[in-house]
N, C-alpha and C positions, 0 to 999 in steps of 0.2 A: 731199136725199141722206141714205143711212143709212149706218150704220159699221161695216156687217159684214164689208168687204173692207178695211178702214181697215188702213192699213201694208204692204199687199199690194202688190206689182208685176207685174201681168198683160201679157202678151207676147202681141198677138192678131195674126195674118197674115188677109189678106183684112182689114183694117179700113177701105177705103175705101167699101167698099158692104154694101148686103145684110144677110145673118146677124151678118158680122164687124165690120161696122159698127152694129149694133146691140148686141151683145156689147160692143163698145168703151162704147159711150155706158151699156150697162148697168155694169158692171161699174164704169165710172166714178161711177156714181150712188150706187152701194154705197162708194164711200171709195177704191178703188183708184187708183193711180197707175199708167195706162196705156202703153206704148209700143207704138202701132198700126201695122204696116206693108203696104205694097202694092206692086202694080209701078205702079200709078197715080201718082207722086208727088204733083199737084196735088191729089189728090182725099182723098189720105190728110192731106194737110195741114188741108185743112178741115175735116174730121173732128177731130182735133186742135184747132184753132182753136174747135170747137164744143164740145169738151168744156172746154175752157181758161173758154170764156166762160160755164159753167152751174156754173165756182166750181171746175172738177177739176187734175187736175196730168196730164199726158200728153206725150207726144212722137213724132214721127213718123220714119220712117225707111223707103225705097224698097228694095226690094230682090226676090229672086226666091226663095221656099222650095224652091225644085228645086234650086238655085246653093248648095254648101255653104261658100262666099266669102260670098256673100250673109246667110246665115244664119248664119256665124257674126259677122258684123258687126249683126246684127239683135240678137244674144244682147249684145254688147259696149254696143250702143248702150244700152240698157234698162240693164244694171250701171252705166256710165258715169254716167246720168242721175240712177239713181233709188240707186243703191247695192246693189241685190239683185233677184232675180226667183224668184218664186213661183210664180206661173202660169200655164199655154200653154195659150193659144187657137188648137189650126191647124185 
């Protein structure tokens, strides 16, 4: 891991698969402190689960970006967890 996102808190949607899942784990890698979310929730967990286990800090949260419930619960959880957010990933 490097430390160019170090202190950072990245907000990525779509983090259970794919682009957004990859973006998670990158961004992770660089020092960021992730909050990934999906409609998938099993899948966004492990993702999460995976970043946790390569030494990251991350969290997961279900929800729907079309849903602006959803989404503003996505913003809340990320403040809650990490204390600040930085960056969106949608």
């Amino acid at each position: 891991m490097t430390d160019r996102l170090a202190g950072k808190v990245a907000l990525i949607t779509g983090a259970a698969s794919g682009m957004g899942r990859a973006t998670a784990h990158l961004f992770a890698s660089e020092g960021a402190n992730v909050a990934g979310t999906d409609l998938r929730q099993a899948d966004v967990d492990k993702v999460v689960d995976e970043i946790k286990a390569m030494g990251g800090e991350a969290v997961a949260h279900f929800g729907d970006v079309a849903d602006w419930n959803d989404s503003k619960a996505m913003i809340e959880t990320a403040l809650k967890t990490f204390g600040d957010l930085n960056i969106l990933v949608s």
